[in-house]
PAKOL-534881 format. One record per atom (N, C-alpha, C, CB): x, y, z; residue in one letter. Coordinates in steps of 0.02 Angstrom, whole numbers, plus 50000, padded with zeros to 5 digits. Glycine has a CB too. Layout:
<recs>
XYZA...
</recs>
This chain:
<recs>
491015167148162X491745167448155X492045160748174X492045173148200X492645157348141X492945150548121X493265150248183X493445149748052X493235148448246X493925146748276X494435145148262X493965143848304X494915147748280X495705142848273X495945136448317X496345147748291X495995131848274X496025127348348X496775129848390X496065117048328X496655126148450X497125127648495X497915123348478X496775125648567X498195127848488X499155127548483X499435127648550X499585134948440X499835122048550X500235124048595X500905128248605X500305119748609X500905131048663X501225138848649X502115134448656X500935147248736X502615135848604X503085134248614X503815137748629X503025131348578X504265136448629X504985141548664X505245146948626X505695137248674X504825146748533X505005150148495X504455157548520X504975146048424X503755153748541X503235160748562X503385163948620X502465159048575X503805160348662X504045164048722X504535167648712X504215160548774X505155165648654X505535171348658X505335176848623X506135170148642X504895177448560X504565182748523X504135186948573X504135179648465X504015183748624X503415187248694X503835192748714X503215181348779X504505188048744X505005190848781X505425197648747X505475184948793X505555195848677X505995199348637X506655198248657X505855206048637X506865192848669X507525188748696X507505183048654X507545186348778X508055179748630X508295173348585X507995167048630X509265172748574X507955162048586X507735153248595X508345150248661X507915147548493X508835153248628X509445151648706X509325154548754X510205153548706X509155163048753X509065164548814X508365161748867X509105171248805X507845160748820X507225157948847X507565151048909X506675154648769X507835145548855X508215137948877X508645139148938X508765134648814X509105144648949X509575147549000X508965148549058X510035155348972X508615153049074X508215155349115X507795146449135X507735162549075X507455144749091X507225139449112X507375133949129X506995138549090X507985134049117X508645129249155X509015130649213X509205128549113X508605138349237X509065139049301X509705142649294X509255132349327X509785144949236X510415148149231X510585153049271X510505150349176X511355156949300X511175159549350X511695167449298X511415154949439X511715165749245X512105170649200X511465173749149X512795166049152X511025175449174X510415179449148X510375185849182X509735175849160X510205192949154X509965196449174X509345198949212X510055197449145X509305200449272X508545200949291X508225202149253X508345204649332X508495208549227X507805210149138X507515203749113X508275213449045X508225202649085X507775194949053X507395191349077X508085189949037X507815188749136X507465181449189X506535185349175X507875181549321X506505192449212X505645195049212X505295193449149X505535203549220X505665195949101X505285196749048X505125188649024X505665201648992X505685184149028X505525177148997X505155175449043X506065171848980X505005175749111X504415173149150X503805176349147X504545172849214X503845182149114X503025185049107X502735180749055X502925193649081X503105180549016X503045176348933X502755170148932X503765174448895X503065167448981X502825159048993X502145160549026X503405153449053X502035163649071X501425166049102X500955166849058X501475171749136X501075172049007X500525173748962X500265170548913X500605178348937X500915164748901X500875161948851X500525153448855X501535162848827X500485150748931X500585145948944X501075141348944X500295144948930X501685144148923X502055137448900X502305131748951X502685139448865X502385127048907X502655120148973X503155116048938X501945113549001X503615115648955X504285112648924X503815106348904X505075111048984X504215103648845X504105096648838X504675093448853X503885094648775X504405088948926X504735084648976X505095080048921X504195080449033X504705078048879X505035071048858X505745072148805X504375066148813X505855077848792X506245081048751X506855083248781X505915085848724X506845084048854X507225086748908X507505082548941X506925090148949X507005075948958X507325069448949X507745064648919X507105067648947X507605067748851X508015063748794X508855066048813X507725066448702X508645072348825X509425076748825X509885073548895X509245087448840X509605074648949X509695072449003X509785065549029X509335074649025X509245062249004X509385054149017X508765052549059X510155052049062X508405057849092X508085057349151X507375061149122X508535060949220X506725055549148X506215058049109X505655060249165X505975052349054X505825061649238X505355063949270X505005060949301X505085066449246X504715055749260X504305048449289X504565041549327X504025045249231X504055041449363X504215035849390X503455032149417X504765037449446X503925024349390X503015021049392X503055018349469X502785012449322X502305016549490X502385010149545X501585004149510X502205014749662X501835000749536X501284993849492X501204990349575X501854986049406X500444991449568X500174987449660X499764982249625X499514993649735X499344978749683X499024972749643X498354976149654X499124964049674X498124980449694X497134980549693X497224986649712X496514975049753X497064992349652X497074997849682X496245001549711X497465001749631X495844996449726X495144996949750X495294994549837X494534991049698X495774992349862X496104991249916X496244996349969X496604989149897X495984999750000X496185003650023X496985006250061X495755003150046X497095000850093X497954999550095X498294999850055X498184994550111X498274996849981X498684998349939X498695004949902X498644993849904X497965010349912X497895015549876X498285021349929X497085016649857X498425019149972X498725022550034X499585022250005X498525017250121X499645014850007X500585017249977X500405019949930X501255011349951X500265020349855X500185023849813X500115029549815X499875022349790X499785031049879X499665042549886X500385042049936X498525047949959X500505039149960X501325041049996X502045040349941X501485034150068X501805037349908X502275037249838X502195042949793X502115030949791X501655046149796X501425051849756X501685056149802X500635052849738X501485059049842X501785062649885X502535063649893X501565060749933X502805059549889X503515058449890X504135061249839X503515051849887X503735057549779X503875060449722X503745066449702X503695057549686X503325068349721X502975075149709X503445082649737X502205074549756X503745079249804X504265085649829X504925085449766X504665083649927X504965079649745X505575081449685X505345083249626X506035075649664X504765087149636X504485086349568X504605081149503X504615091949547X504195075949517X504385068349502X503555066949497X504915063249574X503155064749441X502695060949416X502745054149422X502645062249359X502075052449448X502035043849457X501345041349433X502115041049543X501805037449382X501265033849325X500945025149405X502035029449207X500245027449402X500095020949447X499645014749381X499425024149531X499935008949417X499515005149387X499244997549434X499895003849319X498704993949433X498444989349467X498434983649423X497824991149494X498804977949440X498834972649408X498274968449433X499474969949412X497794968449483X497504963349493X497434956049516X497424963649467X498074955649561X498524951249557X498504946149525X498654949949599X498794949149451X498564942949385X499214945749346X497574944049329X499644942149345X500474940649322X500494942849252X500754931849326X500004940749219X500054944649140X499874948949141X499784942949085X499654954049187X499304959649173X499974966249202X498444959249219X500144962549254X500724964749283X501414965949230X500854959549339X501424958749187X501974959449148X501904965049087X502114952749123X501364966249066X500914971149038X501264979549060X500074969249074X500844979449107X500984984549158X501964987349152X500734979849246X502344983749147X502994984249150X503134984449093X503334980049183X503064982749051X503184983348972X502914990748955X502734976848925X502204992848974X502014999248979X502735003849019X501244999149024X502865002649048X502975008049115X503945008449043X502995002549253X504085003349037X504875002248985X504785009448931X504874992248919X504245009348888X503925010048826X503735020548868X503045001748805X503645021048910X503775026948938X504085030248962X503615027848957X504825027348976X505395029548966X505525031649063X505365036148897X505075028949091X505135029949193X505805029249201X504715022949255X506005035149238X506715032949269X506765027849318X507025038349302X506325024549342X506255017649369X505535018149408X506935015349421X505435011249443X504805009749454X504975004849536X504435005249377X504355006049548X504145001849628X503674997649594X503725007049706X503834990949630X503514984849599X503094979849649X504084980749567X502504978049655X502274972249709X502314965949652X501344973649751X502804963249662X502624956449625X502224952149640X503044952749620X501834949449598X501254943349593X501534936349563X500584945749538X501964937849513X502154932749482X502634926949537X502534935949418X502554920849547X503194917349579X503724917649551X503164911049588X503744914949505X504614917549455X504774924249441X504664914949370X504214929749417X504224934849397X504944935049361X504044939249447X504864932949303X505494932349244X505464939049216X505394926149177X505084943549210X505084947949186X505444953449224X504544948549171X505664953649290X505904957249331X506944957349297X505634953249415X506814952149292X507674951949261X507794956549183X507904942049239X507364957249151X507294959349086X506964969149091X506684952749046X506754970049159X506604976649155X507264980249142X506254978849217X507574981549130X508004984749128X508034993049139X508184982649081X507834991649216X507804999749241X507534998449306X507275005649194X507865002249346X508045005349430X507384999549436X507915016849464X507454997749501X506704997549510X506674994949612X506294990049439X506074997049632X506124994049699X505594990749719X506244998349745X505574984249761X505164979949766X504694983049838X505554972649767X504164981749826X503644980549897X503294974849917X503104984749897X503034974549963X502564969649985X502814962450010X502124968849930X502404959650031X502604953050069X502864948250005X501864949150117X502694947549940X503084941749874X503744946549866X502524940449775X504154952549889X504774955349866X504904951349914X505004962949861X505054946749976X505354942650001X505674937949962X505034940550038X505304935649889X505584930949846X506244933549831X505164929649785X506574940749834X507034941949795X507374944749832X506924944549742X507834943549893X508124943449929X508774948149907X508144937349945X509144948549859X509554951849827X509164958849808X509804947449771X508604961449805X508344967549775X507994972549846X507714964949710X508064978049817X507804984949878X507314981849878X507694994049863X507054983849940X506174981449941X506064983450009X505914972149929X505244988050008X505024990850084X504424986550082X504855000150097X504354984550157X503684981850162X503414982150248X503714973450130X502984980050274X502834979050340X503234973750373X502174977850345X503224975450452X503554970350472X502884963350495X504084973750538X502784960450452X502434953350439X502304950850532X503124946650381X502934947150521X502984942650611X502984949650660X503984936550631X503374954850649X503194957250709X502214960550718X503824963450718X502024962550664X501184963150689X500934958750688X500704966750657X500874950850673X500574943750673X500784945850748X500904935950624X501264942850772X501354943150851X501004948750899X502104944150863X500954953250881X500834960150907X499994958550903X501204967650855X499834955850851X498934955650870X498864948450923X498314954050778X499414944150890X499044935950941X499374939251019X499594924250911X499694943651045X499614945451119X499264949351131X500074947251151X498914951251103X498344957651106X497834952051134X498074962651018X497584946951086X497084943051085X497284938151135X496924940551020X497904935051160X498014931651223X497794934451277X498624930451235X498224943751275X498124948551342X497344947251386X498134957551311X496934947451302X496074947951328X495754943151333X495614951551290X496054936051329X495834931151339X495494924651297X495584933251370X495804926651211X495754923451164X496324919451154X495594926951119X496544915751199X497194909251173X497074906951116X497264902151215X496484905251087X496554899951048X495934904750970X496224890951101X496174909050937X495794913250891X495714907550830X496224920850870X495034910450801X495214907150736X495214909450691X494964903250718X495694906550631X496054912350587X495474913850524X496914909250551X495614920550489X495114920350423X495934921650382X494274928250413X495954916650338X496824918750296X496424918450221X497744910550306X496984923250174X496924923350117X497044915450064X497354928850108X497074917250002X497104909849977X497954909349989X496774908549882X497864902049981X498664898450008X499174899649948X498634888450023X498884901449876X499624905249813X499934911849852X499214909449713X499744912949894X499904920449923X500494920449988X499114923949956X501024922049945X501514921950038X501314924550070X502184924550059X501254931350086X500784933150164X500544928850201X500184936750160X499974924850159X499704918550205X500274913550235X499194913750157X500774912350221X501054907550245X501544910750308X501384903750186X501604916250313X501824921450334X501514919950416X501574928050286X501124923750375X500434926650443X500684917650494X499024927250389X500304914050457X500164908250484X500834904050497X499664904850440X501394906150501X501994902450529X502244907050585X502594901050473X502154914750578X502154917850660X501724914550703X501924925550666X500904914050689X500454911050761X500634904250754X499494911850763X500934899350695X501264894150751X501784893650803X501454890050726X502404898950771X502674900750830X502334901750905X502914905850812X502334907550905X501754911250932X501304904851003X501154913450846X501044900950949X500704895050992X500914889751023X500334892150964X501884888550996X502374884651025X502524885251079X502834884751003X502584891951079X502984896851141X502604897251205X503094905051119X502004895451174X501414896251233X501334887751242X500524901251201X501584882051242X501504875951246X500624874651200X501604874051334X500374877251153X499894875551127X499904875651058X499484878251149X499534869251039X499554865951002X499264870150941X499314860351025X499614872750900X499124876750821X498594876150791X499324876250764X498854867450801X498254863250732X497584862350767X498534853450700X497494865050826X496874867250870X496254874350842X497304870050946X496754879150820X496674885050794X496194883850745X497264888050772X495484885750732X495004887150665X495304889850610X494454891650676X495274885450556X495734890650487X495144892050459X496374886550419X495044896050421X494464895450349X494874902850292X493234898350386X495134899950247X495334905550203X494894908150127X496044903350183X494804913850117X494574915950076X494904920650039X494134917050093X494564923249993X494964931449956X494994936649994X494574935249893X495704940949985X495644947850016X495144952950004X496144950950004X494544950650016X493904955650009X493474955350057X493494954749951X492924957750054X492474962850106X491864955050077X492264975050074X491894953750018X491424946050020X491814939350030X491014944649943X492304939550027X492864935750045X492774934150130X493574940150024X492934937850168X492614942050234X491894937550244X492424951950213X491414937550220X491064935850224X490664929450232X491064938350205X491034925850159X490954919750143X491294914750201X491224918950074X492134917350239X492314912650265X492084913650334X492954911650254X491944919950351X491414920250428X490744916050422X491094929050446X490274916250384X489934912250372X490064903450377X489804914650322X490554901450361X490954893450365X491204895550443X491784891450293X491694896750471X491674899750535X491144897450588X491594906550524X490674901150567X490174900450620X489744894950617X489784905950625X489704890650570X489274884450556X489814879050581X488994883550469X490274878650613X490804876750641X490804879450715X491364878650601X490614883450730X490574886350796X490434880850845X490044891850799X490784881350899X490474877950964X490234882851017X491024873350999X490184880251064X489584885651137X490304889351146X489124879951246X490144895851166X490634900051196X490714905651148X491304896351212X491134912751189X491274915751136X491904913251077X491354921651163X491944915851021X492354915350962X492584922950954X491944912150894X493044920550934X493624926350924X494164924750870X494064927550994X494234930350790X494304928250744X494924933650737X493704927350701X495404930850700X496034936150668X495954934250612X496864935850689X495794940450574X495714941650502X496284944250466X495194946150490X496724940550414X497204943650384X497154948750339X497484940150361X496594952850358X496624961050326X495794963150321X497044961350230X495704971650347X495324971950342X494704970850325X495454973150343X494704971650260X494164971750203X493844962150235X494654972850091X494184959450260X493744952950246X493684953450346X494274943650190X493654956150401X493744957350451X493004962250451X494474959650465X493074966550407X492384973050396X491784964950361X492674983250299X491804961450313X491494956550265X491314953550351X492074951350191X491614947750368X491324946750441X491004949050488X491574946150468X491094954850509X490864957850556X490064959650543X491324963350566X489904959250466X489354959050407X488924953550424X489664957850330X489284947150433X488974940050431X488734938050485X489384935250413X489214942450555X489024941450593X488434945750634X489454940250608X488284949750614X487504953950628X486964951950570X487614963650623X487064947550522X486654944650475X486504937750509X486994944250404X486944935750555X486554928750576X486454930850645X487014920850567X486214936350682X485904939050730X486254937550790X485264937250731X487104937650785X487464937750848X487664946350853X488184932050845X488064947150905X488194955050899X489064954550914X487664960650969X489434960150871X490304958950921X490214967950933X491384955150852X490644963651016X491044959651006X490794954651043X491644961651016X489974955151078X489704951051154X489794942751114X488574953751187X489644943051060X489664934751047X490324931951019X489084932550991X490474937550981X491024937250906X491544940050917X490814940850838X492104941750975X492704946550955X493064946250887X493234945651003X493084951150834X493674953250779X494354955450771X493524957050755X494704953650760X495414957450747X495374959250659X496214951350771X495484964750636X495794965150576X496664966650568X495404970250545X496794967550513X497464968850502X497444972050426X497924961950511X497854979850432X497964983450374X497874990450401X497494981350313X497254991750438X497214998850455X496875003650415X497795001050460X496455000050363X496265005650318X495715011250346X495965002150253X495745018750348X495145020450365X494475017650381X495085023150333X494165013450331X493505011250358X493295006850412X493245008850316X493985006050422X493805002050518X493695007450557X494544997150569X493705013050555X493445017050604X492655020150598X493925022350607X492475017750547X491705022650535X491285014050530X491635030050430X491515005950547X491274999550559X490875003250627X491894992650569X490284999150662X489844999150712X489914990450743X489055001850678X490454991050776X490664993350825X491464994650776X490554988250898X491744999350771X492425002950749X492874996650752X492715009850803X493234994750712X493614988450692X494244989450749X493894988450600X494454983150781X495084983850826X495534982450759X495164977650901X496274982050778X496504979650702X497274984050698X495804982550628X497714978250678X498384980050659X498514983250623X498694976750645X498904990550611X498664995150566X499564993050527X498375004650603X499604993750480X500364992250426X500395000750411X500224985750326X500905002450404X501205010250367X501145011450303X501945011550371X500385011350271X500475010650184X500775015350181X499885010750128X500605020550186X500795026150161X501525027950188X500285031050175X501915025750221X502625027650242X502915024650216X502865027550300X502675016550184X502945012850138X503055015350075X502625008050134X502625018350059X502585021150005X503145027949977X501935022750012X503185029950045X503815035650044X504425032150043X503855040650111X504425029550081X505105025950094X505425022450044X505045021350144X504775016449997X504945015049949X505135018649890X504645012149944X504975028349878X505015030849817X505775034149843X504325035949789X505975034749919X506675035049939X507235031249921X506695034549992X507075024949943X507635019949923X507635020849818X507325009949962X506985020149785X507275020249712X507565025749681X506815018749670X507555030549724X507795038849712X508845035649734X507185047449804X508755033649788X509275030149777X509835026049721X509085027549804X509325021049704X509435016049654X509545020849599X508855010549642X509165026049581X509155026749519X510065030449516X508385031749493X510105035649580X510765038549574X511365034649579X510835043149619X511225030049585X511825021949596X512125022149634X512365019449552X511645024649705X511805023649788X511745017249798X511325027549843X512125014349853X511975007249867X511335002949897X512405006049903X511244997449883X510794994349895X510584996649965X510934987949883X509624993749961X509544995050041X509494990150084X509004998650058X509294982950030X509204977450063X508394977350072X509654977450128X508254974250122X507394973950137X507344977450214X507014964350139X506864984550207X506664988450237X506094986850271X506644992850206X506064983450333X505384981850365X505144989250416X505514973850419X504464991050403X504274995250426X503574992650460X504315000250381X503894992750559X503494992450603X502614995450604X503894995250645X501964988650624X501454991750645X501434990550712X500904990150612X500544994450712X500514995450774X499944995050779X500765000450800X499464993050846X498864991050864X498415000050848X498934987150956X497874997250825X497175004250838X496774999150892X496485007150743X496505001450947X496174999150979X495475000850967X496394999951028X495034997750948X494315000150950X493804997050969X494115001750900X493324995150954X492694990051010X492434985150957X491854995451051X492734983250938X492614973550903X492954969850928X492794971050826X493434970251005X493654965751035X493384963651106X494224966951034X493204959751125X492964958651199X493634956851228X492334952451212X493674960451297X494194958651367X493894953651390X494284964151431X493984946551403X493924940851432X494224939251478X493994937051402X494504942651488X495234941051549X495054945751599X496164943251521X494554949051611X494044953751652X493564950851677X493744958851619X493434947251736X493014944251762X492024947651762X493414943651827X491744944351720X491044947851731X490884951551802X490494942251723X490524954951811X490224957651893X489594953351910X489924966851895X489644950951971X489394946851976X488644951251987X489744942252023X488104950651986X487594955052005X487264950952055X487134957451948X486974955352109X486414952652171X486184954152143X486244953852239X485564949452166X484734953852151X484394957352234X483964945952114X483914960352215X483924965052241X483324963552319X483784970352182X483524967352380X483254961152450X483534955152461X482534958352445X484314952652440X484464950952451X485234948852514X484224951152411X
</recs>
């Protein structure tokens, strides 16, 4: 016997289900509050039996408003960034609100891509991490949109949620003073990247304030990755002098990559090597020895940011730039230095 292929069940099969008209079906499913219980039951058994599912994009047309809403991050293999992304989902999700995600890679044409997509789908607006320096294409979206991340600083005039930058840079270099690392050396991302310039103009502060000199400080920058991480711990330590070293990593993944390099060249942390990371992603806690490390709010960012464009889109007023406070995880990749060893006797003595 021939199958039929499959149909989708539409408002005309629900009201023939129902035995109620195409308006009354549209009334009930609009919330109408001038329906009969009879009806309201019967048109909801109908949809039940029938499967049906409005077509959004049709409801949109009518309305203006299509349900969606994009956000565009740069590495969604990042664990931090896949974190705002599920707090943006989440978010959206209580308004019953769809979110188209996409990962640019932080590669500007792919991004501009990405936004031309997100136009062409009709999003009632979008959350954006810009990559681009000019990002010319931001003027031409023409729709709601709210900025994240440390490059929405470029655009000073637009909503935008992000971490507060200087206050966790500061918040880890007194962590690492408290225990007796004055003088850390840094692992920073590549220098096209504001963050980096970021990060690294709080610990000059930071090192003013303390009468010491910055340009003392070990730099070695690499990519925000877990081999990134790796490659510049490796340079790091072939630079090493006698004593312990103690490194602030501008984000996990290359903080976890180190901590790698450094049990590959047969030191141990934190006894030789203290670590700091920064980001907070889960896998600093299941690292051996468990990553210390500045944790950022992806995921509150992520709410916050699908708040403020829920905003924008209703043509509430601007929010300005939303910095959202971190906060230390303490775990055992840091050595206390500022704890005097015990001195040990030996023994008959």
């Amino acid at each position: 016997m021939e199958k039929k292929p499959l149909r989708r069940a539409t408002i005309i099969d629900v009201a023939e289900r129902a035995g109620v008209s195409k308006s009354t079906v549209a009334r009930v499913l609009a919330g109408s509050g001038r329906i009969s219980d009879e009806a309201r039951d019967s048109v909801m058994k109908a949809v039940a039996a029938t499967g049906y599912e409005p077509n959004h994009l049709a409801v949109g047309m009518r309305s203006g408003r299509s349900g969606l809403l994009g956000i565009v991050i740069p590495d969604i293999t990042n664990p931090f960034w896949a974190e705002v992304a599920r707090g943006a989902q989440d978010r959206a999700a209580k308004d019953d609100i769809s979110l188209l995600v996409f990962s640019s890679d932080w590669d500007a044409e792919k991004e501009a891509r990405h936004l031309r997509a997100l136009r062409r789908a009709r999003v009632d607006g979008a959350i954006i991490n810009p990559v681009a320096d000019s990002f010319d294409d931001l003027g031409r979206f023409g729709l709601p949109f709210v900025l994240i991340g440390s490059s929405a600083e470029r655009f000073p005039d637009t909503s935008s949620v992000g971490s507060d930058i200087p206050q966790a840079v500061r918040l880890g270099m007194d962590v690492l003073t408290a225990r007796g690392h004055a003088a850390p050396a840094l692992l920073l991302g590549p220098r096209s990247r504001l963050a980096r310039a970021r990060f690294l103009r709080t610990v000059h502060e930071h090192c003013v304030e303390r009468d010491f000199d910055p340009a003392l400080l070990p730099i070695e920058e690499a990519e925000y990755t877990v081999e990134g991480g790796r490659q510049g711990m490796a340079r790091l330590l072939a630079r090493r002098g006698p004593g312990h070293l103690a490194v602030f990593a501008a984000n996990d993944l290359m903080a976890l990559g180190a901590m790698m390099t450094v049990r590959e060249a047969g030191l141990r942390c934190p006894e030789d090597v203290s670590i700091l990371g920064f980001d907070g992603i889960p896998a600093g806690a299941f690292s051996w020895p468990g990553l210390t490390t500045i944790e950022k709010p992806g995921r509150l960012i992520g709410v916050r940011a699908v708040e403020c464009l829920l905003d924008e889109i209703a043509g509430r007023p601007e929010h300005g730039r939303v910095y959202m406070p971190c906060r230390l995880i303490g775990r055992g990749s840091l050595a206390d230095l500022s704890v005097p060893a015990p001195i040990r006797v030996a023994a008959g003595r």
